[in-house]
N, C-alpha and C positions, 0 to 999 in steps of 0.2 A: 704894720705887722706883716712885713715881705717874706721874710729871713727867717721861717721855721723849723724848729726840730722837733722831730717825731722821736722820742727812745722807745724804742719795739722790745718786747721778749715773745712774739709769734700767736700770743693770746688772743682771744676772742676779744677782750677789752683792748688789747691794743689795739687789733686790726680797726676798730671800732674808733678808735683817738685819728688811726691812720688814715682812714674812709672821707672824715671831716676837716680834716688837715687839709688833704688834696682840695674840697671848694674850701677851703678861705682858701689856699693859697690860689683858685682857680680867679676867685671875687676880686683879691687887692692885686695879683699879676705878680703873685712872688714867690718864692721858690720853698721846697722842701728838704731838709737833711735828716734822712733817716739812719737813725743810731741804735748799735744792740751792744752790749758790755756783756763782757764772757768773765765771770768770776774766778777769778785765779791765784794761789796761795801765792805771797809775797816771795815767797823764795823761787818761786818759777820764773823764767827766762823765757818768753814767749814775743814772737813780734804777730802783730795781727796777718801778716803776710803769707803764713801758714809755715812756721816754722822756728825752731830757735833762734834768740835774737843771736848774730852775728853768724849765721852759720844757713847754710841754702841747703844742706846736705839733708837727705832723711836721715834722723839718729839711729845710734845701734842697736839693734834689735832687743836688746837687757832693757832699756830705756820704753819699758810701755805706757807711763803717766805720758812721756815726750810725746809717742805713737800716738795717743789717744788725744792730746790736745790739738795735735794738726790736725786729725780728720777731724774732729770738731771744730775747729776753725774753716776747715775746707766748707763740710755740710751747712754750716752758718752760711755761710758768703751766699751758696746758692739761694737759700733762703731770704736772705736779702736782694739777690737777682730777681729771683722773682716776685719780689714785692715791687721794685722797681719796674718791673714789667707788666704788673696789676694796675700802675700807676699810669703808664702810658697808655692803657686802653681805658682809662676811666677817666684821664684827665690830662691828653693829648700834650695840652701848652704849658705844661707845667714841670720846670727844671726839679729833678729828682738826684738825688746824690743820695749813697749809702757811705757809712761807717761804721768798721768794726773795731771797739777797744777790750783791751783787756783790763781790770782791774777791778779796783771796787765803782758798786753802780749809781750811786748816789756822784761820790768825789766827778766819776767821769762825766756826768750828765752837765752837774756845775761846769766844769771847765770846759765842756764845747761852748757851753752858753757862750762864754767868757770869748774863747778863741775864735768860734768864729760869729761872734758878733750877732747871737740871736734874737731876733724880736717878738718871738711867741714860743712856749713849749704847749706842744698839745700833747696829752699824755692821758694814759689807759688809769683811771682810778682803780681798777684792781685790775690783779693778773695773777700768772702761774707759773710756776718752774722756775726758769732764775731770779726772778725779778720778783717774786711776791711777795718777799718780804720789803722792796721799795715801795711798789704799788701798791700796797693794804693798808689801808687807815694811815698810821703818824707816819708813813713814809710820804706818801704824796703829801701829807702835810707839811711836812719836813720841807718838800721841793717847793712848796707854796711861801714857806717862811726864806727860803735862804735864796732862788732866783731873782736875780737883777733885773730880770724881764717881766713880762706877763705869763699866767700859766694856765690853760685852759683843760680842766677836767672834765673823760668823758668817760660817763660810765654803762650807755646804752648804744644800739645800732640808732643814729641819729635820721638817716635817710638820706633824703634831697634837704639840702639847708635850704629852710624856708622858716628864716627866724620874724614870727610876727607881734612876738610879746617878748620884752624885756624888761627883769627886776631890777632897779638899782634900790638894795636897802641901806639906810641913812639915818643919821641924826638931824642932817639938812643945820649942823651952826656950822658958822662961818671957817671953822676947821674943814668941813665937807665941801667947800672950792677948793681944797687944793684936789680935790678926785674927778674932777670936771675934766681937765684934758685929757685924760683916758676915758670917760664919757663919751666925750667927741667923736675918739678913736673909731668908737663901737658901732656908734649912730653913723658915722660916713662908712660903716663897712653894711651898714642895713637900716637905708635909709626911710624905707617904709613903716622898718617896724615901730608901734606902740611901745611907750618908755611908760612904765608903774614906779613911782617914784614914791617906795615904801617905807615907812618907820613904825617900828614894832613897839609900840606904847606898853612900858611896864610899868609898875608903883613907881619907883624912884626917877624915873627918865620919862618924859612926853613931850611932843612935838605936834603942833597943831596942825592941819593942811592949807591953814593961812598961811605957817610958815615955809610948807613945803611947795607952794604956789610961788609965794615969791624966790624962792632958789632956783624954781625953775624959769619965771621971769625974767631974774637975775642974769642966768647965763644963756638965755634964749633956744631951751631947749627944746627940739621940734615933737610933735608927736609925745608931748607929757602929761600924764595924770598923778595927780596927787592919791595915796594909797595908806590908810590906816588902819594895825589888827591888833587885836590885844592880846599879848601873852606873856607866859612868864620870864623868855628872855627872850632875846632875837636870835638866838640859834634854833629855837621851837618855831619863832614865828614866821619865821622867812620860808622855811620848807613846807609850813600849813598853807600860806598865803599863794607859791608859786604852783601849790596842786589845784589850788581853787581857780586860779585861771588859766590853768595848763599853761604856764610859761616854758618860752622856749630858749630863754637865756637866761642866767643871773648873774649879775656885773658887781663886784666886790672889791673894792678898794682894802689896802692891808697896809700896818706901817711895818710891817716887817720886824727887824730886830731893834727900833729905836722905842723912843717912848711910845705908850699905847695908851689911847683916849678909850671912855668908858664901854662908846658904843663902835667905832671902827676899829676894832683892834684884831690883831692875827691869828690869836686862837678863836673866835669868830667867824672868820675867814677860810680858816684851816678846817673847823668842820662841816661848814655850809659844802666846802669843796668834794666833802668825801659823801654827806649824805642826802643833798638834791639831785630829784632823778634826773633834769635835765642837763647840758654840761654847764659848767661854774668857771668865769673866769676872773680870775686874780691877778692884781696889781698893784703893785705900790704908791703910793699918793706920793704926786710931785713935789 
């Protein structure tokens, strides 16, 4: 998880996604690309460069929507400077790149992933002004179901990353090894921390902690306890269970748009992501 992208809209939740981007990318020695998308009617002709596309010229004066998106493009840019410049005194070693796109904010978010090759999105669960309708409930959902990548949501001022508990909730059958190498992942980015290896016992679904013992046997997982609560579904249980031991991660595997098993499945996923208070990271099973 080298190869980050932050999408910012200047939020207090972004900054907040932004803050804890910088140590992981500080922990694993990888870099960060910070992205803002400027919403812009289909019929506009804008290049992010601060101007119409094909044209260096400032437009004519008749032309105010033209006026008005360049200095909006201009006032952006600084605001991205100086985030990049926030970056450098709080997290010296750590490669900082900004990007500005125009268009729609979800399409743009997808295709950087895509282009350049992203290995984590850390992204602000909610926000304001352009963005909030991405950032508010089924949008970050949305990004959790459709990134090719991992997607780590944050919805509070995290601090100093000193992650010492970690949920992974489960069914623990043998469909739940294919979520172990992104397990892995997690545990060599924090290797001290306590793993709660949870499954949320309802009527129709239970799982014993004999079984959840041997999964973790199984794949020699360090620093694991087996962890069992009862409720009505695991979307309830998982957010009761991580208040109870003030976790400081929740690790969620998701199959995305393919088929969906009872208890790992992505609307699941999607809203464990929006309503645990601490941040929620999502990934797709290998």
């Amino acid at each position: 998880m080298k190869n980050i992208l932050v999408p910012t809209d200047f939020s207090p939740a972004a900054h907040h996604a932004f803050k804890l981007a910088l140590q992981l990318a500080q922990r694993s020695g990888g870099s960060l690309t910070l992205l803002h998308v400027i919403e812009v009617p289909e019929s506009a002709s804008f290049s992010t460069f601060g101007g119409p596309v094909g044209s260096g010229e400032v437009p004519n004066s008749g032309s105010m929507a033209e006026v008005f998106m360049i200095k909006l493009l201009q006032a952006t840019k600084q605001r991205m400077l100086k985030l990049v410049g926030e970056a450098a005194q709080l997290a010296p070693g750590v490669a900082v790149h900004d990007m500005l796109e125009t268009g729609r904010t979800g399409e743009a978010i997808l295709s950087s992933i895509e282009a350049r090759r992203i290995d984590l999105v850390v992204v602000g669960a909610q926000g304001h002004t352009a963005l909030e309708h991405f950032f508010y409930g089924s949008h970050t959902e949305r990004l959790v179901r459709l990134a090719s990548c991992p997607v780590l949501a944050v919805k509070h001022a995290a601090g100093e990353l000193n992650v010492r508990r970690i949920v992974f909730p489960s069914d623990f059958t043998a469909e739940a090894d294919r979520a172990v190498p992104g397990l892995r992942q997690v545990q060599a980015l924090f290797p001290d921390a306590q793993l709660y290896l949870l499954h949320v016992a309802v009527a129709e679904l239970h799982t014993s902690t004999d079984a959840i013992r041997a999964f973790a046997q199984r794949h020699r997982l360090r620093n694991a306890h087996p962890a069992l609560i009862h409720a009505g579904s695991a979307s309830r249980g998982i957010p009761e269970f991580v208040e109870q031991i003030e976790a400081d991660l929740v690790v969620v595997p998701t199959h995305g748009r393919t088929g969906l098993s009872r208890y790992l499945q992505s609307s699941i996923a999607e809203r464990v992501a929006t309503q645990v208070f601490p941040p929620v990271l999502t990934y797709k099973l290998a």
